[in-house]
C-alpha positions in Angstrom: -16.1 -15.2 -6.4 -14.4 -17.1 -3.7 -12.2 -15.8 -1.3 -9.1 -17.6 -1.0 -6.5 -17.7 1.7 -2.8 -19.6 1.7 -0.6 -21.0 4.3 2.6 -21.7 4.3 4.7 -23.2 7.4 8.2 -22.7 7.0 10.9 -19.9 6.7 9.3 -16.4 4.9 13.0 -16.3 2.9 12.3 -20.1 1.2 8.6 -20.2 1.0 8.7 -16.6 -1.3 10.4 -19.1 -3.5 7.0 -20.7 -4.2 5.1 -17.6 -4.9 5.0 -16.4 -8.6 6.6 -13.0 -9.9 4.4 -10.5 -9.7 1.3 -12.2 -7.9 1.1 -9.5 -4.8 -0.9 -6.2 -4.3 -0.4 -5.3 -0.5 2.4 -7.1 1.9 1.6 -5.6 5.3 3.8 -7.6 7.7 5.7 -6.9 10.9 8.4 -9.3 11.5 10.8 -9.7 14.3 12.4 -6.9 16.0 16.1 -6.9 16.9 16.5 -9.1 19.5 13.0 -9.5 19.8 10.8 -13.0 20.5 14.1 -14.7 21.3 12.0 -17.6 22.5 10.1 -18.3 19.6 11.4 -16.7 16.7 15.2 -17.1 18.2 16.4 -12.9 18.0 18.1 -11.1 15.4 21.2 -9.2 17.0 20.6 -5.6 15.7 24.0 -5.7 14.2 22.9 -8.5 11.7 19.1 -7.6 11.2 20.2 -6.0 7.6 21.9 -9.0 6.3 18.9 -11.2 7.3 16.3 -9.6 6.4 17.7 -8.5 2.4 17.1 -12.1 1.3 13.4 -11.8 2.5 13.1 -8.6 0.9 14.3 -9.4 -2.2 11.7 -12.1 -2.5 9.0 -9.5 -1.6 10.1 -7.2 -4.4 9.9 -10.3 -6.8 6.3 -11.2 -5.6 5.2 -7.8 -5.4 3.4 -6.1 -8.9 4.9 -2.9 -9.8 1.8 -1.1 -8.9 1.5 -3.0 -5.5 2.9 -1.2 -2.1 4.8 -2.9 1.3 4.1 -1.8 4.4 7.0 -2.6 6.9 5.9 -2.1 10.9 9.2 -1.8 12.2 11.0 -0.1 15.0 14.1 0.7 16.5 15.6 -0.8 20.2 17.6 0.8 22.5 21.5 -0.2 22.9 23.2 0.7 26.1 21.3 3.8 26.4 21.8 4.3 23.1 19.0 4.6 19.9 20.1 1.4 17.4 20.6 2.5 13.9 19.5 -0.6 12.0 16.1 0.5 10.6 17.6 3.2 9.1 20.7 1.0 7.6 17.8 -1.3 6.4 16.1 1.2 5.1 19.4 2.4 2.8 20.0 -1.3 1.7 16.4 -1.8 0.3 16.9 1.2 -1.6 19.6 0.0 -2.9 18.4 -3.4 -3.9 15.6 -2.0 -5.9 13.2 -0.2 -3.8 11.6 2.8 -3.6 11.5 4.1 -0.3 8.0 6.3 -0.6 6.6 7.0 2.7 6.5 6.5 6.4 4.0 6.5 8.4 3.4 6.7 12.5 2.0 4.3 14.4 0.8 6.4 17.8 -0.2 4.5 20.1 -2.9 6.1 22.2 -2.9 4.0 25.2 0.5 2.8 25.9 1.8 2.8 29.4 3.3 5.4 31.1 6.9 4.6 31.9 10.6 6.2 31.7 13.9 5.3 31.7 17.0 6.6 33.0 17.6 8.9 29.8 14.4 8.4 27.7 10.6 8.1 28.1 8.9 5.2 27.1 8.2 5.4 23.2 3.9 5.5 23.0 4.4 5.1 18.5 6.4 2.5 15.9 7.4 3.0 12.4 5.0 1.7 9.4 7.5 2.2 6.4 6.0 2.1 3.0 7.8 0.7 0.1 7.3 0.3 -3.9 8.9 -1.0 -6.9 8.4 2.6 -8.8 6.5 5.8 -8.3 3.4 5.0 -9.6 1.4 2.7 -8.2 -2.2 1.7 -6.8 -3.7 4.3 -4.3 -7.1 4.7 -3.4 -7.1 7.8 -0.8 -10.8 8.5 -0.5 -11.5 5.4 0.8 -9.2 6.4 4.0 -10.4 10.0 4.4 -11.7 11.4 7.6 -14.2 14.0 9.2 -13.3 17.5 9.0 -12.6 17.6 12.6 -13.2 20.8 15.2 -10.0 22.7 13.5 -12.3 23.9 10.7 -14.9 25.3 12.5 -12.0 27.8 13.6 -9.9 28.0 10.9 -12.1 28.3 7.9 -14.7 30.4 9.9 -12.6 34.0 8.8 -10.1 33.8 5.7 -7.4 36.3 4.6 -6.9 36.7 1.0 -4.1 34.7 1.3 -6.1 31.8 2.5 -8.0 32.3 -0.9 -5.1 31.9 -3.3 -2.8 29.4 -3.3 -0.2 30.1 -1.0 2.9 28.5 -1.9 5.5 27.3 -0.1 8.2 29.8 1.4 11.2 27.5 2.0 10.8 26.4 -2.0 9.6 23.2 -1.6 7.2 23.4 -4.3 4.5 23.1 -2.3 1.1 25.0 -1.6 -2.3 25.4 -0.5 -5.7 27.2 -1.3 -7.3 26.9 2.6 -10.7 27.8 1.1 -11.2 24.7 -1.4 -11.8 23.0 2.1 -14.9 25.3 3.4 -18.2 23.4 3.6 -16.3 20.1 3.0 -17.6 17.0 5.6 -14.2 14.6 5.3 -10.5 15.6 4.4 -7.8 13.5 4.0 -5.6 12.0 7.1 -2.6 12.3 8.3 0.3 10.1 7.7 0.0 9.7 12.0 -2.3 6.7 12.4 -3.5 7.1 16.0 -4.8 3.2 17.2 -5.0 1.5 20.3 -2.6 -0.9 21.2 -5.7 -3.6 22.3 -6.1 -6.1 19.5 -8.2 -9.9 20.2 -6.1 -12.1 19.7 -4.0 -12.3 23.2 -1.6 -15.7 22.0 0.8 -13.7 20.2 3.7 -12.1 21.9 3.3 -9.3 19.1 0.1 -8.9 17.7 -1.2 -5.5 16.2 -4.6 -4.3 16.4 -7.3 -5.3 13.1 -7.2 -1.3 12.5 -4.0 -1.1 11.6 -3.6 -3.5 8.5 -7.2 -2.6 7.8 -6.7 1.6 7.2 -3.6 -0.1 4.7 -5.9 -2.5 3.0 -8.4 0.5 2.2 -5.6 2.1 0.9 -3.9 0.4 -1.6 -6.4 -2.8 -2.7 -9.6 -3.4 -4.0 -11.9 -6.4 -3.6 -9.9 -9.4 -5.2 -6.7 -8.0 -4.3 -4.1 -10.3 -3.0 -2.6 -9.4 0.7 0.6 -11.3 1.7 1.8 -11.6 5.4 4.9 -13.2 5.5 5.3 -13.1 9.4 1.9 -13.7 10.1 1.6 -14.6 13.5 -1.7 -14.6 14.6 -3.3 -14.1 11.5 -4.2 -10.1 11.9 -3.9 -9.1 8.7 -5.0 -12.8 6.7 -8.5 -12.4 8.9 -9.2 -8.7 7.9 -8.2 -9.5 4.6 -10.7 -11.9 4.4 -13.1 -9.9 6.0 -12.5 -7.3 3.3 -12.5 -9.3 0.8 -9.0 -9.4 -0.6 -7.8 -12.9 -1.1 -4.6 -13.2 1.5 -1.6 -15.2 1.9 0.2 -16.0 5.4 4.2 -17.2 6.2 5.3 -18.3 9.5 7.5 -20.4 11.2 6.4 -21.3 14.3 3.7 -24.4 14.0 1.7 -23.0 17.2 0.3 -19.8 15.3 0.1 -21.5 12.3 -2.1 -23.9 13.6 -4.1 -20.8 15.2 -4.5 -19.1 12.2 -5.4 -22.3 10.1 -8.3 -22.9 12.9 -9.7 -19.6 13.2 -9.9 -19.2 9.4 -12.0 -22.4 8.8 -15.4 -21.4 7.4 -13.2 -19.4 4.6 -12.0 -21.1 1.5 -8.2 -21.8 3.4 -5.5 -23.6 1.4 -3.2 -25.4 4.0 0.0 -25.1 1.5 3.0 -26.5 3.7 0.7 -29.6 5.9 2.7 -31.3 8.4 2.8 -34.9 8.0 0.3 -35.9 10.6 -2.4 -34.0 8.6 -5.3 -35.9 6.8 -6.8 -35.5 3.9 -3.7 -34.2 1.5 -5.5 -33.6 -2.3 -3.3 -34.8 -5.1 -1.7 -31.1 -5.6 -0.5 -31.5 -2.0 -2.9 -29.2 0.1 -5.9 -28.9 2.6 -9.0 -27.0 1.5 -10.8 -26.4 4.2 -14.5 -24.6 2.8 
C-alpha cells in the first residue's frame, strides 16, 4: 500500500479544522516555546502560552482516536532568575479540557554544552509529555525494549529470597517486583529517560530534534499504516521518519520556508501538497499537488 504524506501551510489552530474526528494515531510535535523563535514564529509571552495553545489542543483531542497517544516536547524558561510555571498550568488546563495526562517522559540530552548561570546550571534534558483521550489505548512496548545492560551481571548474579518472591511495595503504592523473572533475559524494558544526542541533519531549523526521538515514539504507539500528525512541523523530523517507518504522516506549519523544505525533501514519497500557494503549478481538481 502507498504511503501517504499531507501538508498543510497555515496556522496548526485553523488547518485541525480540515482534519476529520478521529483520523490520528500518534501526534508527536514540539511547538514554540515561550518566547521562543520570536523571529519566525513571533514568541508566545509565557504568561499567555495557556490561552494559545488550548484552541490547538482542543483540535488535537478531536483528530486524535481514543486509542491514539500525544507526545508534547515541551519545556520550561527561566524568568528573572526564576523557573516559569506555564507547562505545568498547561498541563492542568488540558486536563481539564478532556485529557488524560498519562506519562512524562525525559529527554537527556547527552551532549549538551557545559554552561552555568548565576543561580542555575545549564539544563542538559526537556520534557516529552504524553497525553490520551482515556486509559486504554495502543501500546506496543516490546518493540522499544533494550539490552539487559551491565547492572544484571551484578544484580542477578546472587539473589536473596526476597528477590525470588514478589516484593511489594513498602510505602503502599501497590507496587512490586519478582527480580528473578529477569535472570537469563537478553532485553528489558526502558526507562521513561530517553538518553539522545542533541545532533540531528537537518541544520535550517532553529529547533530541530534528532530522527531518534520521534522514532523510539513511533515504535511505541503505531504500527505500519498508522497515521502520524505533526502540527509544528518544521523541518519535517517526524513526517520523514514516519515515512521511513511506514506510517502515513501529516505536517502543519506556518512559516512557507520549512514548508517548502519539507515539501522538497519528501519528493520521491507519495506527498500531498494540501494548502499550495498560488504560484504553484499543476493544482488537481480536488485542489492539491501529488508529488509520486
Amino acid at each position: 500500500m502507498e504511503i501517504r504524506t499531507d501538508l498543510y501551510l497555515g496556522d496548526s489552530k485553523n488547518m485541525l479544522k480540515k482534519l476529520k474526528d478521529n483520523s490520528v494515531d500518534l501526534i508527536v510535535t514540539s511547538p514554540p516555546y515561550a518566547d521562543q523563535r520570536k523571529s519566525t514564529y513571533g514568541g508566545i509571552h509565557p504568561d499567555k502560552y495557556v490561552e494559545w495553545f488550548l484552541p490547538i489542543s482542543k483540535e488535537l483531542l478531536r483528530v486524535l482516536k481514543p486509542t491514539g497517544t500525544f507526545v508534547l516536547n515541551i519545556k520550561e524558561k527561566v524568568v528573572d532568575g526564576e523557573r516559569s510555571t506555564y507547562v505545568m498550568e498547561l498541563i492542568i488546563a488540558m486536563r481539564k479540557q478532556g485529557w488524560f495526562w498519562t506519562e512524562e517522559f525525559m529527554w537527556h540530552k547527552k551532549n549538551s554544552y557545559p554552561g552555568k548561570w548565576p543561580n542555575r546550571f545549564r539544563d542538559s534534558w526537556e520534557r516529552l509529555l504524553q497525553f490520551n483521550k482515556q486509559k486504554h489505548f495502543n501500546m506496543y512496548q516490546e518493540e522499544v525494549m533494550v539490552p539487559m545492560g551491565d547492572w544484571a551481571k551484578t544484580r542477578l548474579k546472587k539473589l536473596s529470597e526476597t528477590d525470588k518472591t514478589r516484593d511489594n511495595s513498602k510505602v503502599g503504592s501497590g507496587f512490586g517486583k519478582n527480580i528473578s523473572n529477569w535472570v537469563d533475559r537478553e532485553m528489558a524494558y526502558p526507562s521513561n529517560v530517553l538518553h539522545l544526542a542533541t545532533e540531528c541533519n537537518n541544520k535550517k531549523h532553529s529547533a530541530a530534534f534528532p530522527e531518534e526521538l520521534p522514532e523510539w515514539f513511533i515504535k511505541l504507539f503505531t504500527k505500519e499504516q498508522d497515521v502520524v500528525l505533526d502540527p509544528f512541523m518544521g523541518s519535517g523530523t517526524t513526517l520523514t521518519v514516519a515515512n521511513r517507518m511506514r506510517r502515513h504522516s501529516i505536517g502543519i506549519d506556518i512559516i512557507p520556508e520549512y514548508y517548502d523544505m519539507v515539501r522538497e525533501q519528501l519528493k520521491p514519497v507519495a506527498l500531498y501538497i494540501l494548502e499550495p500557494k498560488p504560484t504553484y503549478e499543476q493544482i488537481e481538481p480536488e485542489g492539491r499537488i501529488a508529488i509520486r
